[in-house]
C-alpha positions as CSV (number, residue, x, y, z in Angstrom):
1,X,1.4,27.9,-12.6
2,X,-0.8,24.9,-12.6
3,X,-3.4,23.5,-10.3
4,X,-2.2,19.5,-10.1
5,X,-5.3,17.6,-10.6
6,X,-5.8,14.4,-8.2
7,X,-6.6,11.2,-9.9
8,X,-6.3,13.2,-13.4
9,X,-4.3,13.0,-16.7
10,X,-3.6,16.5,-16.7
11,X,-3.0,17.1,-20.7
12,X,-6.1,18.4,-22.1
13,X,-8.4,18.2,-18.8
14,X,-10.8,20.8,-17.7
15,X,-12.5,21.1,-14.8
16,X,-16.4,20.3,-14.7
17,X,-16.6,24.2,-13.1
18,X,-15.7,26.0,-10.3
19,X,-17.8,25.9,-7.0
20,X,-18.6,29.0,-5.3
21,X,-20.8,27.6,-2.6
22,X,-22.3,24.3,-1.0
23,X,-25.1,23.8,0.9
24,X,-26.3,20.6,1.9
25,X,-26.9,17.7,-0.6
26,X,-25.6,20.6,-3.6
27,X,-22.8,21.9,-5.3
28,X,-23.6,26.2,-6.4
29,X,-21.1,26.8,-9.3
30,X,-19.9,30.3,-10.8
31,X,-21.8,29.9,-13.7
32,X,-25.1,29.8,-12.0
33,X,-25.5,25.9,-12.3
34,X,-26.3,23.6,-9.2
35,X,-25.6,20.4,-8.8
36,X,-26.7,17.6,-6.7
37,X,-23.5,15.8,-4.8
38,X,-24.2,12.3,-5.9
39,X,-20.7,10.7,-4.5
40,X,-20.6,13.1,-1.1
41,X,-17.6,14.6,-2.2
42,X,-15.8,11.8,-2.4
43,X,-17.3,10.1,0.0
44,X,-16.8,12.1,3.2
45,X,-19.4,14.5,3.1
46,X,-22.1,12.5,5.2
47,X,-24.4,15.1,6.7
48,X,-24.4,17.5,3.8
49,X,-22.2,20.2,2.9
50,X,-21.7,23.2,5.2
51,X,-23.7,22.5,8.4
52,X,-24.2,25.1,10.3
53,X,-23.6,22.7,13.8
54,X,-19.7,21.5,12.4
55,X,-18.7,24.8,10.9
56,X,-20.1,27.1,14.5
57,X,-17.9,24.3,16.5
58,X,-15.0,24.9,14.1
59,X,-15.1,28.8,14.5
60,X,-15.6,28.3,18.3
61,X,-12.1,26.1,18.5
62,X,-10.4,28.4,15.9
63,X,-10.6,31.0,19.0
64,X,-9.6,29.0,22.0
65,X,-6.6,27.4,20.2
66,X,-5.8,25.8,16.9
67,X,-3.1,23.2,17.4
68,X,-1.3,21.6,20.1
69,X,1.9,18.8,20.2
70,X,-0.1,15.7,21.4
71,X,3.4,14.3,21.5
72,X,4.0,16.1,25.1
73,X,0.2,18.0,25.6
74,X,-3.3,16.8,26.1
75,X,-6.6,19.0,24.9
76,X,-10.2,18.5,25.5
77,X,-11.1,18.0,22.4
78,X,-9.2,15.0,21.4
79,X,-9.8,13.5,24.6
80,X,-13.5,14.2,24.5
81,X,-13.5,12.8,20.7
82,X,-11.4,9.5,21.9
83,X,-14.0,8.9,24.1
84,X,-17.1,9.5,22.0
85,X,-15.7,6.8,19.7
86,X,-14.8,4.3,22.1
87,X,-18.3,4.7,23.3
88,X,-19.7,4.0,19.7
89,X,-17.4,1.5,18.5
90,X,-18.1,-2.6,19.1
91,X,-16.6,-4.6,22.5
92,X,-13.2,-3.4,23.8
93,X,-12.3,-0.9,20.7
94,X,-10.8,1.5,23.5
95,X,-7.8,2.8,22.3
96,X,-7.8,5.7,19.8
97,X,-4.8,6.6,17.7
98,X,-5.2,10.2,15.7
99,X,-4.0,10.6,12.3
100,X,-5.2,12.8,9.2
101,X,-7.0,10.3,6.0
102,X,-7.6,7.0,5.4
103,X,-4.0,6.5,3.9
104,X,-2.4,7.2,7.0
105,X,-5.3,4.8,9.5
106,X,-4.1,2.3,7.5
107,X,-0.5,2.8,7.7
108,X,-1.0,3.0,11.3
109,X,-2.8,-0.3,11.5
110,X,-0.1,-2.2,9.6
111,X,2.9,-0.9,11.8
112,X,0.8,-1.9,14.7
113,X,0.5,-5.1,13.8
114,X,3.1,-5.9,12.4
115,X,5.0,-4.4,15.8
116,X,2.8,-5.8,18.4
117,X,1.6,-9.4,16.5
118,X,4.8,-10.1,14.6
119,X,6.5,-11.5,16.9
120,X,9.9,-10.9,16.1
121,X,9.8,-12.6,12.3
122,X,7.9,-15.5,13.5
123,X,4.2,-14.8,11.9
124,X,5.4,-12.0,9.0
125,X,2.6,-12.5,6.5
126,X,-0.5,-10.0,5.9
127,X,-3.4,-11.0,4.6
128,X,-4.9,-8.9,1.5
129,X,-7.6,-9.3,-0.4
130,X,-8.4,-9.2,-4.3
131,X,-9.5,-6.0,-5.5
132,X,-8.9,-4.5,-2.2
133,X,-7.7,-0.2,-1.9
134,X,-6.5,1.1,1.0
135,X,-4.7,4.1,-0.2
136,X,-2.1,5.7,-2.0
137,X,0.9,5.2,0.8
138,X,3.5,3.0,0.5
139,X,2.1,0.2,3.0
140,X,-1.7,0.9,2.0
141,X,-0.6,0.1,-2.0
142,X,1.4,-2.9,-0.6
143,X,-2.0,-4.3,1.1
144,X,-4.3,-3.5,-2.1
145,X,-4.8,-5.3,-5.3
146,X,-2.0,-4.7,-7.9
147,X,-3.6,-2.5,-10.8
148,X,-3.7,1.0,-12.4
149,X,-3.7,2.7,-8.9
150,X,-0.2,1.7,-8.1
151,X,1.7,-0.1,-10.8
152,X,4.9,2.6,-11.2
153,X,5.4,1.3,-7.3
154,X,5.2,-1.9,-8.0
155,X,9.1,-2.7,-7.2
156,X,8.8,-0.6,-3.8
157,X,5.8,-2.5,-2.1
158,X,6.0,-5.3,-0.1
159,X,4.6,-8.8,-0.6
160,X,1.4,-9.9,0.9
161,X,-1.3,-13.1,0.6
162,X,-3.6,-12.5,-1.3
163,X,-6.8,-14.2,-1.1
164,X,-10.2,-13.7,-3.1
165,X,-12.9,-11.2,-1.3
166,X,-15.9,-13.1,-0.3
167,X,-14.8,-16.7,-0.9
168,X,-14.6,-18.4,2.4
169,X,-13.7,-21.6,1.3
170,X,-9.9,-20.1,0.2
171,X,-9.8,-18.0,3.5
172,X,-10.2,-21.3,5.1
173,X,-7.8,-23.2,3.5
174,X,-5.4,-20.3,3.9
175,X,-5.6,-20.4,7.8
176,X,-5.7,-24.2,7.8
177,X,-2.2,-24.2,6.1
178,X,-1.0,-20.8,6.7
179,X,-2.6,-19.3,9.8
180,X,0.1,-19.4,12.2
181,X,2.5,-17.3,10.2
182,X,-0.3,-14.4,9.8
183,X,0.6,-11.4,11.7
184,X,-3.1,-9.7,10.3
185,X,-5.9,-9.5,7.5
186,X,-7.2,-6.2,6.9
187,X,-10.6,-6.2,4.7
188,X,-13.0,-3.5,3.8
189,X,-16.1,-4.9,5.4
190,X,-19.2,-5.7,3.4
191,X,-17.7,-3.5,0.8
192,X,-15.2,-2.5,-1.7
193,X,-15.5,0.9,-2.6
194,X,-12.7,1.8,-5.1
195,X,-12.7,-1.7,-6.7
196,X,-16.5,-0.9,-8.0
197,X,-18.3,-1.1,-5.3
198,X,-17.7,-4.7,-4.4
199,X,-20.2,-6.5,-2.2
200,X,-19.6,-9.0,0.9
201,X,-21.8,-10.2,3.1
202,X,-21.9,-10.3,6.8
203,X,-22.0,-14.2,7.2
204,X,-18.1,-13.9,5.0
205,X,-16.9,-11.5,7.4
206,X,-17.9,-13.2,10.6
207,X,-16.4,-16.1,9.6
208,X,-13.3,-14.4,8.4
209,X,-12.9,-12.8,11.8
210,X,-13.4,-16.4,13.5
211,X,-10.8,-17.7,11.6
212,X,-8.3,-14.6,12.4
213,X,-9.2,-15.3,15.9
214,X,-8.6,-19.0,15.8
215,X,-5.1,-18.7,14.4
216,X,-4.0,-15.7,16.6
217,X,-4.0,-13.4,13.6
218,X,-5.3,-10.0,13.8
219,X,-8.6,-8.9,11.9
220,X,-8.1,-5.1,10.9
221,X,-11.6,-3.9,9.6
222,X,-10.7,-0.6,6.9
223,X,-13.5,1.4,7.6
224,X,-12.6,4.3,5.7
225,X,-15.8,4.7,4.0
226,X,-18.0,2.0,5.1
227,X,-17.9,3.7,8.6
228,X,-20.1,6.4,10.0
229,X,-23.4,5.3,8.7
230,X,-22.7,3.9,4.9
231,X,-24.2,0.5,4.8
232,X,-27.2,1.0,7.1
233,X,-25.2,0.5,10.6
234,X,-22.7,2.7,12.0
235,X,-20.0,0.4,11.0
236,X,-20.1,-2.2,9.0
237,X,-18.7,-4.5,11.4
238,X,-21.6,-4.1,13.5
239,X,-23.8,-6.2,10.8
240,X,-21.4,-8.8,11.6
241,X,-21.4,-9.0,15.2
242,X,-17.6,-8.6,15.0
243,X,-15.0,-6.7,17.2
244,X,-11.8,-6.1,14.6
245,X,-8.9,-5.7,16.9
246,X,-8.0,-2.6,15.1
247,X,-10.3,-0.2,12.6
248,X,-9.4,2.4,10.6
249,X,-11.7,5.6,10.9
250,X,-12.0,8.5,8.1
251,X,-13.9,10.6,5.5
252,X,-17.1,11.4,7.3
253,X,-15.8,11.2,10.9
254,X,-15.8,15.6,10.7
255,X,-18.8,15.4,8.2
256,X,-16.1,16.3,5.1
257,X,-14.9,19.5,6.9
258,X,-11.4,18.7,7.5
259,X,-8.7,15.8,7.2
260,X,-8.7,13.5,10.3
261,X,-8.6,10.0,10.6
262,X,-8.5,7.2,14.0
263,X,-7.2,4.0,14.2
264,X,-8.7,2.1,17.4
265,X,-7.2,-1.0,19.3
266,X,-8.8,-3.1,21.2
267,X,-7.7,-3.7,24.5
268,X,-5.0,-6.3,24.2
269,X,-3.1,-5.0,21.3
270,X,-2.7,-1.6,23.0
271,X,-1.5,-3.4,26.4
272,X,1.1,-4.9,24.1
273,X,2.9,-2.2,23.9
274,X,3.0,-1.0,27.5
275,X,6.8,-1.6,29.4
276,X,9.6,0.1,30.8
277,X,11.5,0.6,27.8
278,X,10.2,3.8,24.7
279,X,11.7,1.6,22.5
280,X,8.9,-1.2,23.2
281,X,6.1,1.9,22.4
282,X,4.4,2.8,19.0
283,X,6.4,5.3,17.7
284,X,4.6,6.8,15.1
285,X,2.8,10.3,14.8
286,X,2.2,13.0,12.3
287,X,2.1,16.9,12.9
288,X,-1.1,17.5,13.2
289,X,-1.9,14.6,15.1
290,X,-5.0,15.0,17.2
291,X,-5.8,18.7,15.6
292,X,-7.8,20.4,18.0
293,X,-10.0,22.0,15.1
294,X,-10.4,19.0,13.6
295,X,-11.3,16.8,17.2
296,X,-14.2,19.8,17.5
297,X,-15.6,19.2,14.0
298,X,-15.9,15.6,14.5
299,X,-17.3,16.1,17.9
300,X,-20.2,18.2,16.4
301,X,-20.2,15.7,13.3
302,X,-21.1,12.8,15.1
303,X,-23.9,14.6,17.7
304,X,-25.6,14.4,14.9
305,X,-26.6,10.9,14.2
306,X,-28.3,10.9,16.9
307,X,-30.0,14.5,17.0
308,X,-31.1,13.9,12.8
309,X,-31.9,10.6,13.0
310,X,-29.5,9.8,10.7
311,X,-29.6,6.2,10.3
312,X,-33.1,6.7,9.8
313,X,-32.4,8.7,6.8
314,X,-29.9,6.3,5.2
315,X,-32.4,3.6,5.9
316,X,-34.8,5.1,3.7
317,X,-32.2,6.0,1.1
318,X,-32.0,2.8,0.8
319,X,-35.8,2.0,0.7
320,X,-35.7,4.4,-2.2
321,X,-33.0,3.1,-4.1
322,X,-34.8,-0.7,-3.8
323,X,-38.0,1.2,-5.1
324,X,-36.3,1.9,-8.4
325,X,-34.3,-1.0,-9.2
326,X,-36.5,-2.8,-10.9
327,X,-36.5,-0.1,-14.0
328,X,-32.6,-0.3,-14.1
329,X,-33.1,-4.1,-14.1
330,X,-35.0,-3.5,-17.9
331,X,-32.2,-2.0,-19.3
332,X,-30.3,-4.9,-21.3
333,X,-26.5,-4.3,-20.1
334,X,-27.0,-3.1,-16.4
335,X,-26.1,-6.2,-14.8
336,X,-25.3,-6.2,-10.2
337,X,-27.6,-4.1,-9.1
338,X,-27.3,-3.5,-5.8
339,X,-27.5,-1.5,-2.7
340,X,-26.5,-1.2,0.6
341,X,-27.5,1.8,3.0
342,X,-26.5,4.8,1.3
343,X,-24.7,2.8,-1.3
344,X,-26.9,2.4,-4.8
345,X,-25.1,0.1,-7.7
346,X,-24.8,-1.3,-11.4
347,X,-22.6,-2.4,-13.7
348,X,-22.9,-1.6,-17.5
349,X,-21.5,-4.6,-19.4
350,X,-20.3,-5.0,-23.2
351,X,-17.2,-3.1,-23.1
352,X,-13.6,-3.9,-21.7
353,X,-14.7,-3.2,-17.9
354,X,-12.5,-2.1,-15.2
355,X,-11.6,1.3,-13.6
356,X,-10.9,3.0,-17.5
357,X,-13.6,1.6,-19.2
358,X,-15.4,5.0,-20.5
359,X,-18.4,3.9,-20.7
360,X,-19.0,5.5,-17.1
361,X,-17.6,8.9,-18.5
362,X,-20.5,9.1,-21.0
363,X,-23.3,8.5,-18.6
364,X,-21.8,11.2,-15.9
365,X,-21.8,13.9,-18.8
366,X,-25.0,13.5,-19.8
367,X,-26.1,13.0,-16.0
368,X,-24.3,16.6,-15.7
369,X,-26.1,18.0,-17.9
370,X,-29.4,17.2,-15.8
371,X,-27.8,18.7,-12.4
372,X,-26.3,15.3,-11.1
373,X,-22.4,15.2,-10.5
374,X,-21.6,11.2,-9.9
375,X,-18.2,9.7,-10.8
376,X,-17.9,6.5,-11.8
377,X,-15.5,3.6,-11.3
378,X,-15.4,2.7,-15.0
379,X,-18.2,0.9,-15.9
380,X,-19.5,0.7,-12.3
381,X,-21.8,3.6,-12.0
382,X,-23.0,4.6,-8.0
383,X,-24.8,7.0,-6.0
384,X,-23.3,8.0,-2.6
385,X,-25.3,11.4,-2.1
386,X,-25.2,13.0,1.7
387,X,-27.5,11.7,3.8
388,X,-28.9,14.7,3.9
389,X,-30.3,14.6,0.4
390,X,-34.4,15.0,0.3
391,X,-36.4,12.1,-0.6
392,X,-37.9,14.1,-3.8
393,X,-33.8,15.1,-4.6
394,X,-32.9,11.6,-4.2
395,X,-36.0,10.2,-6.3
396,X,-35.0,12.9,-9.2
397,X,-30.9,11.9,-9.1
398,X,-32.2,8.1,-9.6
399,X,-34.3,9.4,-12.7
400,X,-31.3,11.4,-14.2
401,X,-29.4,8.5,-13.9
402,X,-31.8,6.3,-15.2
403,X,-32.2,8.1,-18.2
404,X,-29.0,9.1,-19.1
405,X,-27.7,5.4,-18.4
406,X,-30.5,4.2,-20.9
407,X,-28.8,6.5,-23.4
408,X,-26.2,5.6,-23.4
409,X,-27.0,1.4,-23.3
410,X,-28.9,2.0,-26.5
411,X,-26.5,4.1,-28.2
412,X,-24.1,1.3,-28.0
């Protein structure tokens, strides 16, 4: 028997340890070590692990009931949830489709535009952009940048237009030209997680989405892990001032407790696909759509930007992260620095770059060594801690990652 590694060349790998416990902005391992959750468990653990408000609302639900066939039955806590996100969300974002990860939000967000903007052949393009990841399904590889991630699928994914991320200029000579014949364009707003954490700024997108608009193409904003307080705002639209007509909703919206995911419509794209006829619905749906547990952790996950401040917090996670750049900025081969909310940056240049460059494996085992677990995008290092972390916990991950980043520069 084997435990199949995600992400992992499995010949000759060994696990960094075995956890035993979380609390908050840590990792407790068996062999007494404890380590400071620099990347937030892969992003979705927002308000720190195992809080004591999401876990007493999971228990609570386990008791009542623990799934139900949304197919044919309603429950309270997926209506109560649809309705808390409606309520946060931008404009007319009013119509909330469950699923369970980012993978599947995205899937959902294709067929729907495809289905409902499509119009019968007559605008069958999708707009991509470069370096874009949107998951590991066949339609979220088919709208993400051709590479490592996906290549044995290459043959199975359908074609898209591709278009740089952040250069206007090609987005408008692309709508110019092409625009009518664009069914969508689905982005990850302001940034690009997996393809090193790739900066945009809100000026690009706005334009971008005034350009979708113009041509009757649909903007989808992936907000798998920009969402739910990453880059300083709730969403990253919001910096923007943009209304996607669809968004894609994941990682933190249950605070890292269990899989869910939303993909919200705004009014007129759901009204599309009202008539007489079920062939004329969506029909799509997974198993565990709409899992009651999971509807009652995000419920309690979400009270709490607003009963811890939260934003508050990432906005001086980000204060702190501006305090120490200028020390990275000394070090000869850091090159980007840059930060964003709870999102804290660099590039290390002189090697081959990209996602298997290694020189982001040497600086995470000497940072591990110091009590900070990071993982790097390969010569993109980043901290994503939970906002949770302590000012004097974040201040001590930037120092271990200062020094064992300057190690490693001057070792060559």
């Amino acid at each position: 028997m084997s435990l199949w590694h995600p992400f992992t060349q499995m010949e000759g790998f060994t696990p960094l340890g075995q956890v035993t416990e979380a609390k908050g902005a840590f990792y407790h391992l068996s062999d007494g070590r404890r380590l400071l959750d620099g990347v937030s468990s892969w992003w979705v653990n927002n308000h720190g692990h195992a809080h004591p408000k999401i876990a007493a609302a999971i228990a609570a639900q386990a008791e009542r009931f623990d799934q139900v066939i949304l197919a044919d039955f309603g429950h309270s806590p997926a209506r109560k949830l649809a309705e808390q996100v409606a309520a946060m969300l931008p404009g007319d974002l009013n119509h909330v489709f469950y699923s369970d990860n980012g993978s599947t939000s995205v899937e959902v967000a294709l067929k729907m535009a495809m289905q409902g903007n499509g119009q019968g052949g007559e605008r069958p393009r999708i707009v991509a952009f470069t370096g874009a990841y949107h998951g590991d399904t066949i339609g979220a590889m088919s709208v993400g940048e051709r590479g490592v991630f996906n290549r044995p699928w290459w043959p199975f994914l359908f074609d898209v237009d591709l278009l740089p991320y952040g250069d206007l200029e090609a987005a408008q000579v692309y709508f110019t030209e092409q625009g009518h014949r664009c069914a969508a364009a689905i982005i990850e707003p302001l940034v690009q997680g997996a393809a090193g954490m790739v900066f945009s700024t809100p000026e690009y997108l706005a334009s971008l989405s005034a350009l979708c608009s113009n041509a009757g193409a649909w903007l989808i904003a992936d907000e798998v892990m920009t969402g739910w307080g990453r880059t300083g705002s709730l969403f990253a639209v919001e910096q923007a001032g943009v209304v996607p007509d669809i968004i894609c909703l994941s990682k933190g919206i249950t605070g890292g407790t269990l899989p869910l995911s939303v993909t919200v419509a705004r009014d007129e794209v759901y009204e599309g696909f009202l008539g007489p006829s079920k062939s004329e619905a969506f029909l799509h749906g997974h198993s565990y759509t709409g899992n009651p547990l999971a509807c009652s952790a995000a419920l309690a996950a979400l009270s709490l930007f607003e009963e811890e401040n939260t934003l508050n917090r990432v906005a001086a996670m980000e204060s702190r992260y501006r305090a120490a750049m200028p020390e990275f900025a000394k070090l000869s081969r850091v090159t980007q620095l840059r930060c964003r909310g709870g999102i804290f940056a660099f590039n290390i240049a002189g090697g081959e770059g990209g996602y298997l460059d290694p020189i982001g494996k040497r600086v995470t085992q000497l940072a591990l060594k110091q009590g900070l677990y990071i993982r790097p995008l390969g010569n993109v290092l980043y901290l994503m801690p939970p906002f949770c972390v302590g000012d004097e916990d974040l201040q001590d991950a930037l120092g271990i990652l200062l020094d064992a980043t300057t190690q490693v520069v001057q070792d060559g």
